[in-house]
C-alpha positions in Angstrom: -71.7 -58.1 -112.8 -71.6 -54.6 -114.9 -73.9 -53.5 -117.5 -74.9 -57.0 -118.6 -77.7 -57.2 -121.0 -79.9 -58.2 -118.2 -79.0 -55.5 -115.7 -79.1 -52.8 -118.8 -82.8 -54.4 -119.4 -84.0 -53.8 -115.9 -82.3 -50.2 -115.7 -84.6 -49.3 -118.3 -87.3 -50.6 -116.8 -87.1 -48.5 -113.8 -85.1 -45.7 -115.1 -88.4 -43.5 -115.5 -89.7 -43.8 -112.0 -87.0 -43.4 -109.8 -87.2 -40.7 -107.4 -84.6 -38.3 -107.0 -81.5 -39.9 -104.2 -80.3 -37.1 -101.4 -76.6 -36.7 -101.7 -74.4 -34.6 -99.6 -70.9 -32.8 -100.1 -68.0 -33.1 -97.5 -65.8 -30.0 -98.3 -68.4 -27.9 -99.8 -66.5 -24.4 -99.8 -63.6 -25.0 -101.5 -62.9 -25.5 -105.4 -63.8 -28.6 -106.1 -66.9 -28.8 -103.5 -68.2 -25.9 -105.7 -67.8 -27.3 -108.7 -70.0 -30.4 -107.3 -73.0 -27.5 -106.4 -72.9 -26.3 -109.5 -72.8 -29.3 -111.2 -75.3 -30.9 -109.2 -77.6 -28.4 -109.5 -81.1 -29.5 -111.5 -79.7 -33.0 -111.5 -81.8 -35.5 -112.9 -81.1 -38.4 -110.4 -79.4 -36.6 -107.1 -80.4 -33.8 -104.8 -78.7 -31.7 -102.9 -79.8 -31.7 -99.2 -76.5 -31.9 -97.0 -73.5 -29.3 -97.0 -70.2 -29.9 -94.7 -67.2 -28.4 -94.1 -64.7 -27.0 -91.5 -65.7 -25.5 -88.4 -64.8 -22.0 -89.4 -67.9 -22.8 -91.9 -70.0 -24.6 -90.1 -73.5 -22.8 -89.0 -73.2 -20.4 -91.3 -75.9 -21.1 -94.0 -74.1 -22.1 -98.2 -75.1 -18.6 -99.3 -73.1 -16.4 -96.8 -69.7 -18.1 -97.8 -67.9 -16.1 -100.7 -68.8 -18.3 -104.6 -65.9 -18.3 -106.8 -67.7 -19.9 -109.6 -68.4 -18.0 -112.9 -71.6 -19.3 -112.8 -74.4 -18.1 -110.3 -75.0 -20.0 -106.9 -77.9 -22.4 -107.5 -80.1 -21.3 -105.3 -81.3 -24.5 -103.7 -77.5 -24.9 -102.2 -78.1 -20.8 -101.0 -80.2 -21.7 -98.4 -78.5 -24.6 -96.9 -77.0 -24.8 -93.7 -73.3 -25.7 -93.9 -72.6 -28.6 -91.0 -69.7 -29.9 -89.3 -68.2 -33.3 -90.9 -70.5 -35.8 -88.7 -70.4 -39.8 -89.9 -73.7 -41.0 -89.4 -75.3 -38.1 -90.1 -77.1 -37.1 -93.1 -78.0 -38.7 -96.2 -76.1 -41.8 -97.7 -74.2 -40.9 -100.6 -72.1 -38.4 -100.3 -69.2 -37.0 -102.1 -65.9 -36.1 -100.9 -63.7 -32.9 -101.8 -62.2 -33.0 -98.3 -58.1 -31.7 -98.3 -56.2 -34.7 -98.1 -54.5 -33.4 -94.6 -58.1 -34.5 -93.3 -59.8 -36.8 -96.2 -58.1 -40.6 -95.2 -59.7 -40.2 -91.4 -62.9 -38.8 -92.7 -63.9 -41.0 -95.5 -62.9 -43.9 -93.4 -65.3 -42.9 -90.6 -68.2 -41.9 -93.1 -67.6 -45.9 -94.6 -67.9 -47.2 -91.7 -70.9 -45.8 -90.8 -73.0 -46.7 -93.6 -72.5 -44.4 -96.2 -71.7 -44.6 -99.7 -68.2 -42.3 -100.4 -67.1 -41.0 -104.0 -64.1 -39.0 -103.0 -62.1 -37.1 -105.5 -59.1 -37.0 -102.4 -56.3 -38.8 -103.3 -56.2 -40.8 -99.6 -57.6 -43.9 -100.9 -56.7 -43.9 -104.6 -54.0 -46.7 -104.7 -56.4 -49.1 -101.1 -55.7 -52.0 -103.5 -59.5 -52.6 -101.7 -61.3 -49.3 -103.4 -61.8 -49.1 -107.1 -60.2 -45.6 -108.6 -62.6 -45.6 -110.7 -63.2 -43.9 -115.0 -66.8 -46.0 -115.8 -65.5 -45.8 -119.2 -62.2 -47.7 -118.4 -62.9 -49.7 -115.8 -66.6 -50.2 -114.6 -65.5 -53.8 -114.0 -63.1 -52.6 -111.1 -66.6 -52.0 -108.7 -66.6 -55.4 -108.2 -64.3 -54.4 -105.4 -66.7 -53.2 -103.0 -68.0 -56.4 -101.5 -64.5 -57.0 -100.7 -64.4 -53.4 -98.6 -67.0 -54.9 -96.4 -66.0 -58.3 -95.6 -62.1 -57.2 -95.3 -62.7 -53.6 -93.7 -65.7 -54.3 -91.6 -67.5 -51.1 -93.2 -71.3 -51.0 -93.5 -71.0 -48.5 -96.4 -67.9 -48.2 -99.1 -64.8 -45.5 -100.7 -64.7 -44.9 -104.7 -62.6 -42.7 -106.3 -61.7 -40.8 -108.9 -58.3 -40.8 -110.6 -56.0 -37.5 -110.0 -56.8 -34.5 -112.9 -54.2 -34.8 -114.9 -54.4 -38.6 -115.0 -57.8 -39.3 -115.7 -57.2 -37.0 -119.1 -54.2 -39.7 -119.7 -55.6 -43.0 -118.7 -59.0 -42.2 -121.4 -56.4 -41.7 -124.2 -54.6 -44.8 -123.5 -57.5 -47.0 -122.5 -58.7 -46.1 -126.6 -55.6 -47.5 -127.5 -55.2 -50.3 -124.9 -55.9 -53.1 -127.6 -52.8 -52.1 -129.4 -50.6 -53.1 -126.7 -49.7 -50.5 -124.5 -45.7 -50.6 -124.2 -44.4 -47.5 -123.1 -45.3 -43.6 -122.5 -43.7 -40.4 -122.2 -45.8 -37.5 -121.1 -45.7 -33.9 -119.8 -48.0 -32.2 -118.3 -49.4 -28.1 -118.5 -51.7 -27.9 -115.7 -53.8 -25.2 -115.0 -53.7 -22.8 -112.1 -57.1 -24.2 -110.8 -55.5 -27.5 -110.1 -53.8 -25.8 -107.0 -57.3 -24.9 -105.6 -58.0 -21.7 -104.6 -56.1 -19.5 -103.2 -53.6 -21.8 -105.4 -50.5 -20.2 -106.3 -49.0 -17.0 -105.8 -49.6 -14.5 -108.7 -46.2 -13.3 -108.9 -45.0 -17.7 -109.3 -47.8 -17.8 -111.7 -47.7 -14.7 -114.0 -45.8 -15.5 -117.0 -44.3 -18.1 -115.9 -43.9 -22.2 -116.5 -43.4 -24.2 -112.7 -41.5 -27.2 -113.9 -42.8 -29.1 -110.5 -45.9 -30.1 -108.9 -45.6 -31.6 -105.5 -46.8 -35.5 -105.7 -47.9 -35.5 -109.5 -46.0 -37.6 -111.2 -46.3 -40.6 -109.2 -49.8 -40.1 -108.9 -49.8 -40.1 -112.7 -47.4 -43.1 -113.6 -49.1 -45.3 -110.8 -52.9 -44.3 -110.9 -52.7 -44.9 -114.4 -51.6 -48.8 -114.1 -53.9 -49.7 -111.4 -57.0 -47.9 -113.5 -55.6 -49.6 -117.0 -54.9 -52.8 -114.7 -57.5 -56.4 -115.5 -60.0 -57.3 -112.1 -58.9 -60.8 -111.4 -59.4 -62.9 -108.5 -60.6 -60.6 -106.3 -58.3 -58.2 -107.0 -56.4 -55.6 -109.4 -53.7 -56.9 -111.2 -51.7 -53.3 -112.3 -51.6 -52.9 -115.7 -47.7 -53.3 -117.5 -47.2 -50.1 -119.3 -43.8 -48.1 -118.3 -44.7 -44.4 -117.7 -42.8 -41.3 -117.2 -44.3 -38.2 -116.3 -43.3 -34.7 -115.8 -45.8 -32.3 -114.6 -45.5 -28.7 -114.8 -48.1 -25.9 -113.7 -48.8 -23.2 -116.0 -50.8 -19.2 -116.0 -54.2 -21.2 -117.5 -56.9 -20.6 -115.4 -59.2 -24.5 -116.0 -57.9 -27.1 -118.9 -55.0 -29.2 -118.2 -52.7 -30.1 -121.5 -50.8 -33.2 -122.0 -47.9 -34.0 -124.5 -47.7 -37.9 -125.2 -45.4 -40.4 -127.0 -46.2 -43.9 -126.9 -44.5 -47.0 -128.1 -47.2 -49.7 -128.7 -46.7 -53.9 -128.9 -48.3 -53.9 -132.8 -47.9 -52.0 -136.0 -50.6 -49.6 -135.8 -51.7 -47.3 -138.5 -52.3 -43.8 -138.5 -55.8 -44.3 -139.6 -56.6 -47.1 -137.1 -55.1 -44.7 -134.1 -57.9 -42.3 -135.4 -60.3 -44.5 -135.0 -59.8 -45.9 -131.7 -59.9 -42.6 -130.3 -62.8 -41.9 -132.3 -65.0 -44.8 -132.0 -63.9 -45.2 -127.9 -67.3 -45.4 -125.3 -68.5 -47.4 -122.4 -71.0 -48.1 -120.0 -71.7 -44.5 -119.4 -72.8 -44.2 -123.0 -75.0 -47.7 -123.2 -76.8 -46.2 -120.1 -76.6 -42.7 -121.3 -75.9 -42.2 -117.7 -76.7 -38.1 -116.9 -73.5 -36.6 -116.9 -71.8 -38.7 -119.4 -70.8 -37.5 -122.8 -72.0 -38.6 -126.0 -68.3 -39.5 -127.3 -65.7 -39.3 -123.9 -63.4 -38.6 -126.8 -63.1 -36.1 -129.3 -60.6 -35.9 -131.7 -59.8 -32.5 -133.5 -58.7 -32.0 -136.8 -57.2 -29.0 -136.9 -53.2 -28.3 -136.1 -53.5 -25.8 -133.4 -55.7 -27.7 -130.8 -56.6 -28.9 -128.4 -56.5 -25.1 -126.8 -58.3 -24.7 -123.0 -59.5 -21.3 -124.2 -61.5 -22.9 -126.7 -61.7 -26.7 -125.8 -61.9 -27.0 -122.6 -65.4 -26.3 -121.5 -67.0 -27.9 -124.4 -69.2 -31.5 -123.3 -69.6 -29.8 -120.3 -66.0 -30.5 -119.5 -66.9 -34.1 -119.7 -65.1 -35.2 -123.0 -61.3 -35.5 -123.5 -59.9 -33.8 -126.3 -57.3 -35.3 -128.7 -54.9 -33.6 -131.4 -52.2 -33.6 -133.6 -51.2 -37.3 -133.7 -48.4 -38.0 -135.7 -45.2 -40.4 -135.6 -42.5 -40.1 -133.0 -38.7 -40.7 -134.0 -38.4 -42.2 -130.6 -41.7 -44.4 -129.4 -43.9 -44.7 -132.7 -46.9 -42.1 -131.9 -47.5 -39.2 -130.5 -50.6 -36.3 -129.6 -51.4 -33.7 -127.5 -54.5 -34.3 -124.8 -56.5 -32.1 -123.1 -59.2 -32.4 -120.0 -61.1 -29.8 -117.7 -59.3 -30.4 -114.5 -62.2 -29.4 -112.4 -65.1 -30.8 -114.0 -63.6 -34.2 -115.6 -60.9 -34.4 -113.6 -62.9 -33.9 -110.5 -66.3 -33.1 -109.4 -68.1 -34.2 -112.6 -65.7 -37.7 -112.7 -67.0 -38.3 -109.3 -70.8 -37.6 -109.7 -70.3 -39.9 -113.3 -69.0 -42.8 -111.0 -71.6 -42.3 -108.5 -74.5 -42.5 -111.5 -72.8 -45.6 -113.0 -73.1 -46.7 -109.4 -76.9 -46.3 -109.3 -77.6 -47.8 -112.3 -75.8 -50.8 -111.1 -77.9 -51.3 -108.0 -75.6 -50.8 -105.7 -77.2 -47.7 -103.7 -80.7 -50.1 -103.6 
């Protein structure tokens, strides 16, 4: 169904002339729905034209609402009027950075009413009826969506994106899924965006390591089977790898880190680990879809990184970033991982699924 030589044929065929699709965000004033503005801003293939939010927003035009962004408000959002959450109304793609107290409800009701939802909430992740979706892991898992409409009733249909600190772990280990994913250890420094703004209390955060995050280790150990998992009759079959996870929240401001060990099923040598991660792409690449990045992993040479200071904003915060693989005493192999939390592990994962989307047909 995916990025067949056929379909890849007639998406460059009409790749040139299509005219830009309205999108709309659901949750536009907090973190995450500003990091879809500002990444959404001169987009080749989507325009901005619908703003929502709660009712303490609502009415009050995009531009009057304090921007937390380094970056400058684009001004095409400036001008837009911020409206309540209404299914039915506006355009028909839309993307979700709703709070999950109020996300489940919400993207259920904008579904049903025809429209097209990429959510980054975590309400629907593990719907064994929505994909969770990394195009360059499992495109294949989109195959789901007919089955949201004849099983849910819904005129429209829920994708989304993996939590932030597993989408930075389920890239690594789909690069090495031919090897024969066994088992993994991993730990987790997350950075104080994560929490979302006003996040977490300077005087928790200031020189200090938070050795729990509410939620986050499930999230990572079972996200990351059903996104590894194989679409089979209908339906996701979770992948086998044994995970443990232990997340931790640390005073970096964007960039979460990751410390891996992994045993794999086959002797694997060092310079064949380096080139899976090196040589790793998808359909996002074939397509050369808008947001993707030329390589979605980068591995670095040098001993000291991946840093986020100095890593984390590079691809546009689209690529992961792999370093210091060597051999583990305990499992075989292990590396340090890094991913911007906000940008890949959020907004920009969910605009990259909604593109891979398009060029699949499936908003025609």
């Amino acid at each position: 169904m995916l990025v067949q030589d056929s379909a890849l044929a007639r998406w460059e065929e009409r790749r040139p002339s299509r005219p830009r699709i309205d999108v709309g965000i659901l949750g536009a004033t907090g973190a995450v729905g500003q990091q879809f503005v500002a990444l959404l801003a001169g987009h080749p293939w989507f325009r901005l034209a619908s703003l929502a939010a709660s009712e303490r927003s609502a009415g009050k035009t995009y531009g009057e609402l304090p921007w937390r962004l380094p970056s400058a408000l684009p001004q095409e959002a400036a001008g837009l009027k911020v409206g309540p959450l209404k299914a039915g109304a506006g355009p028909q793609l839309v993307f979700s950075a709703l709070d999950s107290s109020i996300a489940g409800e919400a993207e259920q009701e904008y579904a049903a009413a025809g429209h097209w939802v990429v959510s980054n909430s975590r309400n629907h992740r593990m719907d064994p009826l929505v994909p969770l979706l990394i195009p360059e892991v499992n495109a294949e898992h989109l195959q789901l969506l007919p089955l949201q409409k004849e099983k849910k009733g819904w005129r429209g249909a829920i994708v989304t994106d993996p939590n932030c600190s597993t989408i930075v772990l389920a890239i690594a280990l789909a690069a090495l899924r031919q090897f024969e994913l066994k088992r993994v250890l991993v730990t987790t420094l997350q950075a104080l965006s994560g929490a979302g703004y006003p996040g977490v209390a300077s005087l928790d955060a200031t020189a200090n390591v938070i050795p729990h995050i509410d939620g986050e280790e499930a999230k990572v150990e079972n996200e990351t089977q059903k996104i590894l998992g194989r679409f089979n009759l209908g339906a996701v079959e979770p992948h086998p790898v044994k995970i443990s996870a232990t997340t931790t929240r640390v005073p970096v401001v964007n960039g979460h880190t990751e410390s891996v060990s992994i045993e794999l099923g086959q002797n694997v040598a060092h310079h064949e680990m380096l080139s899976a991660f090196r040589d790793f792409s998808g359909p996002p690449q074939e397509l050369a879809l808008p947001s993707a990045p030329r390589k979605p992993v980068v591995y670095l040479d040098q001993p000291d990184r991946p840093q986020p200071r100095l890593d984390a904003e590079r691809d546009g915060g689209m690529s992961i970033h792999v370093g210091r693989l060597r051999s583990c005493p305990v499992l075989g192999y292990k590396f340090i991982l890094l991913g911007h939390n906000t940008i890949r592990g959020a907004a920009g994962a969910a605009i990259l699924n909604a593109e891979l989307m398009v060029a699949n047909g499936l908003l025609d």
